[in-house]
N, CA, C and O atoms as a MOPAC input file, in Angstrom:
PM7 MOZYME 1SCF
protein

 N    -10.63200 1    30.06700 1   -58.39900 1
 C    -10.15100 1    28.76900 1   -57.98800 1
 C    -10.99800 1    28.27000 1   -56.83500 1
 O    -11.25500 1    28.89400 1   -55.80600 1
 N    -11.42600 1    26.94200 1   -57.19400 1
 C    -12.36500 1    26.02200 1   -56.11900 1
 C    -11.29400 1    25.71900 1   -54.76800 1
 O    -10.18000 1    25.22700 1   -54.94400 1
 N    -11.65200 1    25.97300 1   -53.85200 1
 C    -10.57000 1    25.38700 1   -52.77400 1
 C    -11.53500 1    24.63300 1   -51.82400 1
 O    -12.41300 1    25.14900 1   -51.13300 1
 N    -11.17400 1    23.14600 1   -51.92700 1
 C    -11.68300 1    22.25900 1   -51.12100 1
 C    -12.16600 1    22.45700 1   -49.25100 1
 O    -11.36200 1    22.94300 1   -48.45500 1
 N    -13.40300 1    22.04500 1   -48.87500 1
 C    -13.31500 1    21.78300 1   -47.73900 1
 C    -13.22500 1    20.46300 1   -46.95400 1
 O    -13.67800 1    19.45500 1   -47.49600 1
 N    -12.67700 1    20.37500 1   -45.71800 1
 C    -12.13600 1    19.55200 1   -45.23300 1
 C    -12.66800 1    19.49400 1   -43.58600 1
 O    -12.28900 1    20.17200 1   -42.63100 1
 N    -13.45500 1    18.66500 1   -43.64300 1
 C    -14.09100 1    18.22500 1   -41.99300 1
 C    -14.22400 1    19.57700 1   -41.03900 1
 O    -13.98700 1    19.46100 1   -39.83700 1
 N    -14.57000 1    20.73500 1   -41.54100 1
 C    -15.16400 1    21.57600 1   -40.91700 1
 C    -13.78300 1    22.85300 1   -40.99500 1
 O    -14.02400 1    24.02300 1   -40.70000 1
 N    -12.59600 1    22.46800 1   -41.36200 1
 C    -11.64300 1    23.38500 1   -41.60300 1
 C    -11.35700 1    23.58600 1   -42.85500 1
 O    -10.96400 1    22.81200 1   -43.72800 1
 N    -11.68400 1    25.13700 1   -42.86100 1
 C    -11.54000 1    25.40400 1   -44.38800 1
 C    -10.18300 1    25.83900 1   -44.92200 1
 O     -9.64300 1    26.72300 1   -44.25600 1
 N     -9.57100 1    25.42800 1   -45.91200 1
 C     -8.18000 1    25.67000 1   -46.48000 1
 C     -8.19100 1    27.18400 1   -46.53200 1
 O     -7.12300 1    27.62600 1   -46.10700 1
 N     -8.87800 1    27.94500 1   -46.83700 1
 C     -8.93400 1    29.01700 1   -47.62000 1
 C     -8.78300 1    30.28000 1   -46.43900 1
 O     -8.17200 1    31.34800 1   -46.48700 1
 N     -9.46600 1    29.77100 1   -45.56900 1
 C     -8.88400 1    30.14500 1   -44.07500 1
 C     -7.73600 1    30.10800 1   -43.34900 1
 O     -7.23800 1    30.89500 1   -42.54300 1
 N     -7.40300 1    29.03700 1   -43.78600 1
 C     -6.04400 1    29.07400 1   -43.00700 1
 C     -4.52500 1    29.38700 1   -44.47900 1
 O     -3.33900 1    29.25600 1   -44.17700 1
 N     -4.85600 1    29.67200 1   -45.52200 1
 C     -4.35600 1    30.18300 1   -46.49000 1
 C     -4.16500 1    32.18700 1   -46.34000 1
 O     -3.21500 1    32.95300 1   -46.50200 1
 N     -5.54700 1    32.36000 1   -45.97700 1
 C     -5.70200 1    34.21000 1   -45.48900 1
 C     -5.36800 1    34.32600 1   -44.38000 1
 O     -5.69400 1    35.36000 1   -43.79500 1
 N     -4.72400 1    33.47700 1   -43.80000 1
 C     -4.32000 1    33.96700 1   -42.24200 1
 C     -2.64700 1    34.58300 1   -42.18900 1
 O     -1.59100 1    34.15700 1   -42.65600 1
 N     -2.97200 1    35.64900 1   -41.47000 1
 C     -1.43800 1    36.08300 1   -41.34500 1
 C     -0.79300 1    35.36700 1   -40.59100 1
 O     -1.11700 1    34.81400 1   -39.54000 1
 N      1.18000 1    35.40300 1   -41.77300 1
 C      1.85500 1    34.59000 1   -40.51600 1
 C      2.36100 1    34.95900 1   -39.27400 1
 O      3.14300 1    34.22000 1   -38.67500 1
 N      1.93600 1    36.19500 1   -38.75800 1
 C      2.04600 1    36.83100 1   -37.46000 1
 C      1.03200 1    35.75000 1   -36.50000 1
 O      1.47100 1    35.08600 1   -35.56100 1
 N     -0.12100 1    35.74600 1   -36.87300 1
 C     -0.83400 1    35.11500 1   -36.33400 1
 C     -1.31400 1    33.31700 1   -36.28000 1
 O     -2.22900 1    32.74400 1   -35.68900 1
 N     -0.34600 1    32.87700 1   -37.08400 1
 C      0.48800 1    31.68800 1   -37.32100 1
 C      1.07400 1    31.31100 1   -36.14500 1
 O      0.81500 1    30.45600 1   -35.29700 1
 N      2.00400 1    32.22100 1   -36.29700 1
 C      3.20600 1    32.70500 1   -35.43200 1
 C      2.97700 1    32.03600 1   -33.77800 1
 O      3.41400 1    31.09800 1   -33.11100 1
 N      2.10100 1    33.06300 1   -33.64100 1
 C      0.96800 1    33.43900 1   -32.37000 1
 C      0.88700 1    31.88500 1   -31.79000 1
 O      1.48300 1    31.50300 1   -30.78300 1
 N     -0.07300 1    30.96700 1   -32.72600 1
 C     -0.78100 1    30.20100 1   -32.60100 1
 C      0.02000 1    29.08100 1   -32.30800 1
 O     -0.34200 1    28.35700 1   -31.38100 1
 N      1.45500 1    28.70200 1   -33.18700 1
 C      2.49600 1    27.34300 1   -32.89300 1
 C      3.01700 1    28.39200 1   -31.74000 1
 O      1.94400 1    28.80800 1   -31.30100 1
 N      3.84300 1    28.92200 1   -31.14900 1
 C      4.05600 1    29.43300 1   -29.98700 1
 C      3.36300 1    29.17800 1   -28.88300 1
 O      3.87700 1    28.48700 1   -28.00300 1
 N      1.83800 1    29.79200 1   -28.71800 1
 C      1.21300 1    29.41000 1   -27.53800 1
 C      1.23100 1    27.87900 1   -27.33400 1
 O      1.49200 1    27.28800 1   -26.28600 1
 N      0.74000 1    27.08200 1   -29.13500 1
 C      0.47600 1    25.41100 1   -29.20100 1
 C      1.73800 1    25.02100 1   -27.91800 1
 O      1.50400 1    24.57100 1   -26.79700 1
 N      3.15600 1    25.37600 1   -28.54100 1
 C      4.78700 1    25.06300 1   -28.03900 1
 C      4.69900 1    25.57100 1   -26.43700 1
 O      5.48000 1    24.94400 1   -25.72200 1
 N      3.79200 1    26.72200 1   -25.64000 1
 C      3.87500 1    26.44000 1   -24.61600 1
 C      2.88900 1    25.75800 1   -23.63700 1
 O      3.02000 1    25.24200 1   -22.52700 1
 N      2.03600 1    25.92200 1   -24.33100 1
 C      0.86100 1    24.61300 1   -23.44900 1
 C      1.25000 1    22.99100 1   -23.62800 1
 O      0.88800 1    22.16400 1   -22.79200 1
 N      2.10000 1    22.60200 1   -24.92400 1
 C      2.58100 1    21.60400 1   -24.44900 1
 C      3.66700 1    21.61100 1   -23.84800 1
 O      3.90900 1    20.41700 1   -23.67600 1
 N      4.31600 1    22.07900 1   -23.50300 1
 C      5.68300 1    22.46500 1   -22.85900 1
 C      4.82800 1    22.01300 1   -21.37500 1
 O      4.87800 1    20.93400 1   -20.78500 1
 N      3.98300 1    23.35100 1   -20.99800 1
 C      3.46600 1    22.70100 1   -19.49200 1
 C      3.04400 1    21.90100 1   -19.56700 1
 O      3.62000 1    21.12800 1   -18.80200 1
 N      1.82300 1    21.14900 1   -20.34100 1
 C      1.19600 1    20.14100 1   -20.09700 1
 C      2.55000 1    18.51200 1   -19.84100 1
 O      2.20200 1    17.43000 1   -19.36600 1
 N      3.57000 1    18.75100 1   -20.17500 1
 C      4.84800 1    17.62900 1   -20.24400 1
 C      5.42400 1    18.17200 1   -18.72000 1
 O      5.91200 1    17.21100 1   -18.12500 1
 N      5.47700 1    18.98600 1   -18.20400 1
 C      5.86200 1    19.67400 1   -17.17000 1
 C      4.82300 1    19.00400 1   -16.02200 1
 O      5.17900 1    18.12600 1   -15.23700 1
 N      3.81500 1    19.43800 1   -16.06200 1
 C      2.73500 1    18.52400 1   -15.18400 1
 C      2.45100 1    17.28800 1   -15.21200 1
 O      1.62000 1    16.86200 1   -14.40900 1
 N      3.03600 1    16.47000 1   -16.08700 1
 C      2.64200 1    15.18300 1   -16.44500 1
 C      4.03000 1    14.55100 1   -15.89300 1
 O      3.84300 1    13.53100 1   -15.22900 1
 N      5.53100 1    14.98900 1   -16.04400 1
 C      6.67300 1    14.49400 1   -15.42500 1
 C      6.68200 1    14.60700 1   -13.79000 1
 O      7.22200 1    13.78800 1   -13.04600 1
 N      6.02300 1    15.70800 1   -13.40300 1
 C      5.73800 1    16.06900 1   -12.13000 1
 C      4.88800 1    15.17000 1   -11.54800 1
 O      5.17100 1    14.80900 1   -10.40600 1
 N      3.75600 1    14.65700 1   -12.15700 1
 C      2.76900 1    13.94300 1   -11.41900 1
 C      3.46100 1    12.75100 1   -11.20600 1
 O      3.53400 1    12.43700 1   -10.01800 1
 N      4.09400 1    11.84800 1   -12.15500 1
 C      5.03900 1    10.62900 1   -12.52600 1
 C      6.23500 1    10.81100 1   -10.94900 1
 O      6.32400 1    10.13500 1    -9.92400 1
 N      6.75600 1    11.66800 1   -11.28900 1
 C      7.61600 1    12.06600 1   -10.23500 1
 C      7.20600 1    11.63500 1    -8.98800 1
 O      7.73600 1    10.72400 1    -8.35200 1
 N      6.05000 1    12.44100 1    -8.57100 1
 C      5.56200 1    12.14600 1    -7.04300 1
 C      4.90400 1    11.28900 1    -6.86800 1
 O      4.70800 1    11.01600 1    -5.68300 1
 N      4.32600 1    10.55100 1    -7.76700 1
 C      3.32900 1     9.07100 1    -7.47100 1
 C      5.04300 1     8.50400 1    -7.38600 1
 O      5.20500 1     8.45000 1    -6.16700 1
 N      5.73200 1     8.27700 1    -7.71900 1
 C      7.00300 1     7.28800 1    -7.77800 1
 C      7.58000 1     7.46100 1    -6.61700 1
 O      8.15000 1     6.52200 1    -6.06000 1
 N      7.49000 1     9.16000 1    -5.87700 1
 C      7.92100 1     9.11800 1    -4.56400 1
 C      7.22200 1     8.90400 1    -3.28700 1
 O      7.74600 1     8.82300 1    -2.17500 1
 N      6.17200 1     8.83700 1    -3.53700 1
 C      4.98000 1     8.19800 1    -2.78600 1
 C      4.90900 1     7.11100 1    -2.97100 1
 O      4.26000 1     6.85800 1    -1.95600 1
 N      5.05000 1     6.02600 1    -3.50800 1
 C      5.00200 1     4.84600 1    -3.91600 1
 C      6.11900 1     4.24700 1    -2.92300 1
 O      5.88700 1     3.42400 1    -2.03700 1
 N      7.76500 1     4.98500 1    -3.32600 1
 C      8.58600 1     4.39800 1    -2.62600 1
 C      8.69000 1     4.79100 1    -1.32300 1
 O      9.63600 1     4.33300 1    -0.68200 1
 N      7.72800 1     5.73600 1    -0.64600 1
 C      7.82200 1     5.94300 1     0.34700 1
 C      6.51400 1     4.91900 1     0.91700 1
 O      6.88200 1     4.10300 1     1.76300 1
 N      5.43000 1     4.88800 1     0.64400 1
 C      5.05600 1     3.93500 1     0.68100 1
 C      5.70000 1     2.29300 1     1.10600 1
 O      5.56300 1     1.74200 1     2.19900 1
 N      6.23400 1     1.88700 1     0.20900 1
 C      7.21000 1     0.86000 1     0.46600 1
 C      8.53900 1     0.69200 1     1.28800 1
 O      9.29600 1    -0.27800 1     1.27300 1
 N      8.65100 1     1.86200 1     2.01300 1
 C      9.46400 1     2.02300 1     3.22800 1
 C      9.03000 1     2.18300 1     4.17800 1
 O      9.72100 1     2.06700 1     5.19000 1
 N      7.68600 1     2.52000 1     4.23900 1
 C      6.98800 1     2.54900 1     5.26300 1
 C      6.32800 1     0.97400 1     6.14600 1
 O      6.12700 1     0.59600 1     7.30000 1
 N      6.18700 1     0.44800 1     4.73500 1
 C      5.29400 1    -0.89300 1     4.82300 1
 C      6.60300 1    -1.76300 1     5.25600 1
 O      6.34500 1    -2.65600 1     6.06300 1
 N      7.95400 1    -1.65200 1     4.85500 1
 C      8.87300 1    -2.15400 1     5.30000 1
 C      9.17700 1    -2.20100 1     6.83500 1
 O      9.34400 1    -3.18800 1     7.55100 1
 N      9.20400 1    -0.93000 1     7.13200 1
 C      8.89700 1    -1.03200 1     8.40100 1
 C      8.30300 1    -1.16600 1     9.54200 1
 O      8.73900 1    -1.26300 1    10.68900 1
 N      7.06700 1    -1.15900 1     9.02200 1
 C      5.67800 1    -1.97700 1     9.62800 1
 C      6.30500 1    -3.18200 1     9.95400 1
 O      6.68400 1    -3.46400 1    11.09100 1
 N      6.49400 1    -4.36000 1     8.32700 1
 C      6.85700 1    -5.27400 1     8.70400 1
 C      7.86700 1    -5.65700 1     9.53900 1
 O      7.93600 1    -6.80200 1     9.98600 1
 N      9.00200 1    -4.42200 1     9.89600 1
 C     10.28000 1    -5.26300 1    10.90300 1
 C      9.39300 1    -5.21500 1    12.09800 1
 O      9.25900 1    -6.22600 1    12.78800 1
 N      8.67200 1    -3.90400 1    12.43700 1
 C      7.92300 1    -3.78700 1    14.17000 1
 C      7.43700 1    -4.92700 1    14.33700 1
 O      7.62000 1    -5.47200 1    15.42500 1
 N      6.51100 1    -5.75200 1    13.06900 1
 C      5.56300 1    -6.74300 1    13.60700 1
 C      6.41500 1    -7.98100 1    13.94700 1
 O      5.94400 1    -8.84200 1    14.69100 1
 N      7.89400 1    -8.12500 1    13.32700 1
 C      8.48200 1    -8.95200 1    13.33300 1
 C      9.31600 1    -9.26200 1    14.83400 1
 O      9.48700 1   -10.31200 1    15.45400 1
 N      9.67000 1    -8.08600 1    15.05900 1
 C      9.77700 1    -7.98100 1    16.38100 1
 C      8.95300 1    -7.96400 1    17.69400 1
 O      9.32300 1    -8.13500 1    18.85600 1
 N      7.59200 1    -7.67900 1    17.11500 1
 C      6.77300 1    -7.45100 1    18.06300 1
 C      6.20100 1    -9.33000 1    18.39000 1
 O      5.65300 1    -9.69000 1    19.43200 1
 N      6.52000 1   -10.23800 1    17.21200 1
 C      6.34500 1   -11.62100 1    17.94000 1
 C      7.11700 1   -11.93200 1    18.03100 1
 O      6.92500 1   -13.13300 1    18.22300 1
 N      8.42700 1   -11.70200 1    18.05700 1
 C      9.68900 1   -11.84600 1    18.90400 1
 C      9.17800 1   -12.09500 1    20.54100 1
 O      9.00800 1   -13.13700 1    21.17500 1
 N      9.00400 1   -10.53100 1    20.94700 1
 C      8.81200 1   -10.38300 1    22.35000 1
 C      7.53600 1   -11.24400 1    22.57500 1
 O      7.39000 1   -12.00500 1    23.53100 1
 N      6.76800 1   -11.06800 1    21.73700 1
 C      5.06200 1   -12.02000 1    22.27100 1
 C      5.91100 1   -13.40400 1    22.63100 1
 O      5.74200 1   -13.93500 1    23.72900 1
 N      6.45100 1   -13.73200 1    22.05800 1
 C      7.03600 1   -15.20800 1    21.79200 1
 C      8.16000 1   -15.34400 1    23.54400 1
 O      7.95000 1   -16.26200 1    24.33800 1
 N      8.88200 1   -14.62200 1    23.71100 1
 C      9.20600 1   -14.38500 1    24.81100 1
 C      8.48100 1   -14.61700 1    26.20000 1
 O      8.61000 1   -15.36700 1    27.16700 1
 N      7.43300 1   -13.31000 1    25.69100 1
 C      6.36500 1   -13.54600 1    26.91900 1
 C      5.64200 1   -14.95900 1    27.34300 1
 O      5.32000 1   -15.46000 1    28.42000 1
 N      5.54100 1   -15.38100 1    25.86800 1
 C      4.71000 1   -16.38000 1    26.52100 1
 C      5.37100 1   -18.05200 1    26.98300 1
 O      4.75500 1   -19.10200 1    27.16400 1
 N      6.99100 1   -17.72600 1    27.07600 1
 C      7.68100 1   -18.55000 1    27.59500 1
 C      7.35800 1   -19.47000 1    29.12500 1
 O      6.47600 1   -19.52000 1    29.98200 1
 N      8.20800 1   -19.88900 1    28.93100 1
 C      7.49100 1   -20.71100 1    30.62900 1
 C      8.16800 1   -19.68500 1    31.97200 1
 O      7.68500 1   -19.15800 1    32.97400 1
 N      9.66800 1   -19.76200 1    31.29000 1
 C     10.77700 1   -19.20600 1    32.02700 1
 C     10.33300 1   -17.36800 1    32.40100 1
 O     10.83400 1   -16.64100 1    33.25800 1
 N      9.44100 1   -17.11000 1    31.58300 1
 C      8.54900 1   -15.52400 1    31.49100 1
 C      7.89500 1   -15.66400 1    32.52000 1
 O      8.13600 1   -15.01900 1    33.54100 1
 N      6.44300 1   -17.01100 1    32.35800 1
 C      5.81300 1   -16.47800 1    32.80500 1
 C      5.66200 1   -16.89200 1    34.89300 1
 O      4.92700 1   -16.50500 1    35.80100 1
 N      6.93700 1   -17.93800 1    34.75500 1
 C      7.82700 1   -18.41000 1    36.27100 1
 C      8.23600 1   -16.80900 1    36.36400 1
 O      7.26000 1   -16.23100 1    36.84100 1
 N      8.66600 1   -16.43100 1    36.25500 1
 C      9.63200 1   -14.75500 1    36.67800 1
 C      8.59800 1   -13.51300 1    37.30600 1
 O      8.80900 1   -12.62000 1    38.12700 1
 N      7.10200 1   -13.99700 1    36.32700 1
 C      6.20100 1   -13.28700 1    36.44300 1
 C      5.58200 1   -13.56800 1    38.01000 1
 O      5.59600 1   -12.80700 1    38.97700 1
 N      4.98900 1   -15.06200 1    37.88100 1
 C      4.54100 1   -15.24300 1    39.30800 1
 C      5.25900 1   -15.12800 1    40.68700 1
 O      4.81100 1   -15.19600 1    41.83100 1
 N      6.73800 1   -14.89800 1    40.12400 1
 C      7.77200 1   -15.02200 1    41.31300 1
 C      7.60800 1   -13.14800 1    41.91800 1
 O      7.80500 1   -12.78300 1    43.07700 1
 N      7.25100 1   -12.34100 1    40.87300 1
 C      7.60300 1   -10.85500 1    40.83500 1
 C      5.86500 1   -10.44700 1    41.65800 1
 O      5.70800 1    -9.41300 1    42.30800 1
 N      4.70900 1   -11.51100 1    41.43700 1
 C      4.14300 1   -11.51500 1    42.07400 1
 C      3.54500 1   -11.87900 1    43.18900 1
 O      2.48000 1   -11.44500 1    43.62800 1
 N      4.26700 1   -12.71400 1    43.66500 1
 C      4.17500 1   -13.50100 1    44.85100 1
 C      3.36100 1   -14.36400 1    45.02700 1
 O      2.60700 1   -14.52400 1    45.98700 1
 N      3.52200 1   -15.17100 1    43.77600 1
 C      2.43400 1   -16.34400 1    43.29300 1
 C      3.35900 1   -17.73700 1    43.62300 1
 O      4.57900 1   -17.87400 1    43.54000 1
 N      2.21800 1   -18.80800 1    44.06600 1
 C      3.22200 1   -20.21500 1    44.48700 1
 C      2.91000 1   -20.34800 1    43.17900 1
 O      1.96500 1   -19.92600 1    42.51200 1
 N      3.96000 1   -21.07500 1    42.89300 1
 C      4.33500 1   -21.70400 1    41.86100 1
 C      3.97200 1   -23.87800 1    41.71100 1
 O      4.34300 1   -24.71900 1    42.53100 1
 N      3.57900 1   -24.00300 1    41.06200 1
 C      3.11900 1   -25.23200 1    41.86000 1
 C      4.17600 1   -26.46000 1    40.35500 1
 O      3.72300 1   -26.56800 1    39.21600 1
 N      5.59700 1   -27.21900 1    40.84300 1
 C      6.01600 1   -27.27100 1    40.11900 1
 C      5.72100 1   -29.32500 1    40.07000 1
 O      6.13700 1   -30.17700 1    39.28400 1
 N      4.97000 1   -29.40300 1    41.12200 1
 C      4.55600 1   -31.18700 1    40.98800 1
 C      3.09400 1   -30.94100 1    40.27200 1
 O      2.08300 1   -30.98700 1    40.97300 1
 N      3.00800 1   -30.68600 1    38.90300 1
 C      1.44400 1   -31.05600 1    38.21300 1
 C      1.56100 1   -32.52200 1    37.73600 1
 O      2.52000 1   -33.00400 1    37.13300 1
 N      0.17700 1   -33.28700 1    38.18600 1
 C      0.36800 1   -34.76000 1    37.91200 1
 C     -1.22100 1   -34.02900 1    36.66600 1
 O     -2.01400 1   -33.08900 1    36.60900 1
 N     -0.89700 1   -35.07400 1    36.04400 1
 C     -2.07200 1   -35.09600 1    34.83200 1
 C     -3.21400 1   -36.39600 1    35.31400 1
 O     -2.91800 1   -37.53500 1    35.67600 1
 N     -4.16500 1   -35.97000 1    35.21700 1
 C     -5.20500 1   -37.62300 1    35.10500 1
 C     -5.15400 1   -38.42700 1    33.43500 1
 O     -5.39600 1   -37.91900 1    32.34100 1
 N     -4.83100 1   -39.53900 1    33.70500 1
 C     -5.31600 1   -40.17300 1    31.79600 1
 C     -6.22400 1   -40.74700 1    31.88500 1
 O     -6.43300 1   -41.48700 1    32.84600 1
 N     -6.89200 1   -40.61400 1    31.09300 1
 C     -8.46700 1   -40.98300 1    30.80800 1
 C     -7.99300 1   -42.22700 1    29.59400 1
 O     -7.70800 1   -41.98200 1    28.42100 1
 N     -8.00600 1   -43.67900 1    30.29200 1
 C     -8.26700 1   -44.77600 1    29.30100 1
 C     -9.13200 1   -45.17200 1    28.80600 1
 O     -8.84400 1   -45.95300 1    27.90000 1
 N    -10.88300 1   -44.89400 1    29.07100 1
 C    -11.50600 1   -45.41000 1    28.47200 1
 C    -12.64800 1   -44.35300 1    28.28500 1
 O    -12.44600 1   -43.27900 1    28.85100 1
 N    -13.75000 1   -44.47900 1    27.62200 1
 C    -14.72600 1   -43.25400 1    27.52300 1
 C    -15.15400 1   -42.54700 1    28.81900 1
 O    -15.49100 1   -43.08100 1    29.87600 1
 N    -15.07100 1   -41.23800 1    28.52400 1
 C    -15.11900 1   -40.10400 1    29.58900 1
 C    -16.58600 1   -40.58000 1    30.12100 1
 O    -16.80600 1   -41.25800 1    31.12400 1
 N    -17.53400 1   -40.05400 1    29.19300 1
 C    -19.37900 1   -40.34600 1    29.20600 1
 C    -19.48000 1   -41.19200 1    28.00500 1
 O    -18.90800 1   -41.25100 1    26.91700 1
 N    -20.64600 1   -41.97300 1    28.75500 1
 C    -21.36000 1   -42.83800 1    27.80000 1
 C    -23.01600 1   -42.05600 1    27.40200 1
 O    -23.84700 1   -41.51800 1    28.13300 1
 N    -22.97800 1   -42.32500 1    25.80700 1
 C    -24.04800 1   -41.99200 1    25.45200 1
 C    -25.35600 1   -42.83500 1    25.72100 1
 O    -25.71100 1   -43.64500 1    24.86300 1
 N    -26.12700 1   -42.66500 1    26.94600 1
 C    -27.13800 1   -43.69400 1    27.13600 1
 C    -28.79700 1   -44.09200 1    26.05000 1
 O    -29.73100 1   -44.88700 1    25.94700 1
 N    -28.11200 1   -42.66900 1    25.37800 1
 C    -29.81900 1   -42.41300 1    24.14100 1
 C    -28.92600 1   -43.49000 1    22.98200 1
 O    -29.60400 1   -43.57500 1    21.95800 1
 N    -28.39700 1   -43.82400 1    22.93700 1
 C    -27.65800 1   -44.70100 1    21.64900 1
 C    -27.96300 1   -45.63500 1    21.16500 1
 O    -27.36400 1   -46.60400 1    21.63000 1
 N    -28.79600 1   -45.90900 1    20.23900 1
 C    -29.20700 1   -47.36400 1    19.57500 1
 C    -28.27900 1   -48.29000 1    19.90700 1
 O    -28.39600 1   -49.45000 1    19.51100 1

């Protein structure tokens, strides 16, 4: 009897093979994929807990910064920075008159 070959696996081979060694072969197949699903749920696992830790982290970045221009915003109050010069023994000078400028500051004399 002719027994066909097939892309480099021969029937006739795997026809003379004992099923001890069958056996053997779906067994080991059943535990290398067993781990390989084991390492692959595991990896899934910890990228997902890194991820969300990640995103608790960055969460809280964002409250510090949120708070942190809170206080900037504080500081740079008027009523801040009066408290400041008072704590330093700075006059405070509370008559500022402004100059207004009504008409051109400089004249351009190179001007067509």
């Amino acid at each position: 009897m002719n027994i066909p070959y097939c892309r480099g696996f021969s029937i006739a081979a795997f026809k003379k093979a004992k099923i001890e060694s069958l056996n053997a072969i779906t067994l080991f197949s059943a535990v290398v994929l067993t781990a390989l699903y084991f390492f692959t749920t595991n990896s899934i696992a910890m990228s997902n807990y890194s991820k969300t830790s990640l995103l608790k982290s960055a969460e809280n970045i964002r409250m510090e910064i949120r708070n942190l221009n809170i206080e900037l915003t504080g500081k740079r109050s008027i009523s801040f920075l009066k408290e400041a010069a008072r704590g330093l023994n700075l006059v405070i000078n509370e008559n500022i008159q402004y100059i207004k400028v009504v008409g051109p500051v400089a004249s351009n004399s190179l001007a067509p």
